[in-house]
C-alpha positions as CSV (number, residue, x, y, z in Angstrom):
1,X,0.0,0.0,0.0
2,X,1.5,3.5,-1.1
3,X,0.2,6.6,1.1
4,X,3.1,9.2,-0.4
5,X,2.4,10.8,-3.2
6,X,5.7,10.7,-5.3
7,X,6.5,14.5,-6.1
8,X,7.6,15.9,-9.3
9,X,9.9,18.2,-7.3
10,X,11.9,15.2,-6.0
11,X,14.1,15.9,-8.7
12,X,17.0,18.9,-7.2
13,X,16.9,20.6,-10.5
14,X,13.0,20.3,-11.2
15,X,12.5,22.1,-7.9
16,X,15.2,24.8,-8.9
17,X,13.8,25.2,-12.2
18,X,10.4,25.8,-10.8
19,X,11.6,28.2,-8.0
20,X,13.4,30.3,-10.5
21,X,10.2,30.4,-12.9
22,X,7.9,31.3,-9.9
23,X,10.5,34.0,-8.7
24,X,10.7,35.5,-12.2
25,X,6.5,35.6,-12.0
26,X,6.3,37.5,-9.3
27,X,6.2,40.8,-9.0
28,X,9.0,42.2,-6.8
29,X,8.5,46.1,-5.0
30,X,10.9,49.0,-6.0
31,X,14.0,47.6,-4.3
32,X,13.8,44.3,-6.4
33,X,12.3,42.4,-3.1
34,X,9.9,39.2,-3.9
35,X,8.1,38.0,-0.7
36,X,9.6,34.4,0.7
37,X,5.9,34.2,1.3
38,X,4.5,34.3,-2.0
39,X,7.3,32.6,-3.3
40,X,7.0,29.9,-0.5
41,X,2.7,29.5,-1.6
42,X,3.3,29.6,-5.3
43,X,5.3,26.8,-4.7
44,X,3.7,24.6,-2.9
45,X,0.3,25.5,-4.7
46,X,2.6,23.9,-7.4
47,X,2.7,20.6,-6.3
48,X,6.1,21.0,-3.9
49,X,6.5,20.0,-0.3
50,X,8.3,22.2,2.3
51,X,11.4,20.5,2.1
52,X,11.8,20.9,-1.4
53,X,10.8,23.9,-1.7
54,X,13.9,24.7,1.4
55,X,16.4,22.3,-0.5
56,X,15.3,24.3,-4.1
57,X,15.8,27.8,-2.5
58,X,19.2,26.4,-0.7
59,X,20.7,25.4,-4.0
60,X,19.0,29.0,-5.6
61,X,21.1,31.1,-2.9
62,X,24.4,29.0,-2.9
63,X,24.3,29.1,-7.1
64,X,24.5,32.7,-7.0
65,X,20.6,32.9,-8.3
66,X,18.6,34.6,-5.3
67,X,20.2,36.7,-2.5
68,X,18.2,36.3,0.9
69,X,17.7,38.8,3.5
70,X,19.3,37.5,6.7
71,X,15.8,37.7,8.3
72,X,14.0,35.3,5.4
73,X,11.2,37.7,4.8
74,X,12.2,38.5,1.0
75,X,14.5,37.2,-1.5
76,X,16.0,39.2,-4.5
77,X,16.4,38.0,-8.2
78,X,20.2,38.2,-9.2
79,X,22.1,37.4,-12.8
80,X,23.6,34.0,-11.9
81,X,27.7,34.7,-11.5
82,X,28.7,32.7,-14.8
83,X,26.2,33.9,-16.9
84,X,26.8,36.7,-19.4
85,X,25.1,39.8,-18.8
């Protein structure tokens, strides 16, 4: 008997990919700041769990994607470092 649904976020890059397309969806105020919030509901309202959705914006902030404020309340949409301008 299988309980767990089987996620289509399971997959690291999956989740990234849809994090990144839900940031870029949103819109962010006049300082470039996109809620954690919104970000965090669009998400899961995607099919994601929490943990993915904390493993996908991990990877988005150590790959140079999203900058975090050191409070979590907003994240910012950055150029990824080894991509041209």
């Amino acid at each position: 008997m299988k309980f767990r649904k089987d996620s289509s976020f399971a997959d690291p890059d999956l989740a990234l990919a849809k994090l990144l397309e839900i940031v870029r969806g949103l819109e962010a105020d006049a300082a470039g700041r996109i809620s954690i919030g919104a970000v965090s509901h669009a998400f899961r309202s995607a099919g994601g769990n929490v943990s993915e959705y904390g493993a996908a914006m991990h990877r988005a902030v150590a790959d140079g994607w999203l900058e975090s404020h050191p409070a979590r309340t907003y994240v910012k949409l950055l150029r990824k470092p080894d991509t041209p301008a």
